[in-house]
C-alpha positions, 0 to 999 in steps of 0.5 A, a space after each residue: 092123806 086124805 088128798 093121796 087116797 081121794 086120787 086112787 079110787 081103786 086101789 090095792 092094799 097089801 095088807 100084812 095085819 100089822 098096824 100100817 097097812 090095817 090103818 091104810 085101808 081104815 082110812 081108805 074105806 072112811 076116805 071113800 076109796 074102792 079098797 081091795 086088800 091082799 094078804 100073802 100067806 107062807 112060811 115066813 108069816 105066822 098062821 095066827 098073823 094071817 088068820 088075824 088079818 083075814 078076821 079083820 078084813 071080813 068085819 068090815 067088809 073088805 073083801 080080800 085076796 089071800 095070795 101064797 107066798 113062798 119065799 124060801 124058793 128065792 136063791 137070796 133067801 134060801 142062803 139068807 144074803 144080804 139081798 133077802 129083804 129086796 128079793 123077797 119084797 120083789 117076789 112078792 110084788 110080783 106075787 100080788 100083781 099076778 094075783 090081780 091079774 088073775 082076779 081081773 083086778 091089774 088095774 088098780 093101783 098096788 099100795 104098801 103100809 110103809 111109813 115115813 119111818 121106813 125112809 130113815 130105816 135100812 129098808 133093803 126092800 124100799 128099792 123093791 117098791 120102788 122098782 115096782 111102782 107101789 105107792 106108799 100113801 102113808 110115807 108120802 103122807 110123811 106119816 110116821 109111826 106115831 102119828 099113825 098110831 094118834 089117827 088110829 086112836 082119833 078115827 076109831 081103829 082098834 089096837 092102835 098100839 100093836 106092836 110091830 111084827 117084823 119077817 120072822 127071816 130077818 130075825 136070823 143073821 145074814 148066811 143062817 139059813 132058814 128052815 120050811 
């Protein structure tokens, strides 16, 4: 992992809150990157979640970029197709690319939490990424949930047994639509 990040100096994380992607940027800042993390805040992430997330970037001086992110006005999710998880993440990466843009930041490299994990789960959004470009150091790392959870507790990270927090949209079945 160590080697990933030391090629990405400037590097944009999309920080969720969650254990991955609070990891990533641990051990970006320890590895000596220039970290800028961006959270999307909206419907489909509970206010504690993104005050959590907010919280834990200001302590340690990460600076942060809250982005809006309304991903109920996407046709796929508003119906709740099949396709909501892709065109979701799509959105969203179109989101957090344009919010670097604007802050004069295009030219980092836009990082996710995902995990080894994630590439043996159904993952409609992985096309998403791939598509974008993003970087997943963590996967390519061929960290898994466990093994990221042992570096969280060896390197000091707090909660390294937070559990996961899934998109409240995928909680409902597929054609239930959601509700703002």
């Amino acid at each position: 992992l160590g080697e990933l990040l030391s090629g990405l100096p400037r590097m944009a994380v999309a920080l969720s809150g969650g254990l991955d992607s609070r990891f990533l940027c641990h051990a970006a800042l320890a590895s000596g990157c220039d970290v800028l993390a961006l959270h999307a805040a909206g419907p489909h992430v509970p206010p504690d979640e993104s005050t959590a997330a907010r919280h834990w970037a200001r302590e340690r001086g990460l600076r942060l970029l809250d982005v809006a992110y309304a991903p109920l006005a996407l046709p796929e999710v508003a119906t709740n197709s099949r396709e909501r998880c892709y065109a979701c993440k799509r959105g969203l990466l179109a989101a957090l690319r344009r919010a670097l843009a604007a802050a004069g930041e295009a030219d980092r490299v836009l990082c996710d939490g995902g995990n080894a994990d994630d590439l043996h789960a159904f993952r409609p959004g992985l096309r998403a990424v791939a598509e974008a470009g993003v970087r997943s150091p963590l996967a390519l790392a061929g960290l898994d949930k466990n093994a990221i959870r042992a570096l969280a507790r060896a390197t000091g990270l707090e909660h390294p047994d937070q559990a996961a927090r899934p998109c409240l949209l995928t909680r409902l079945a597929y054609g239930m639509r959601p509700q703002a």
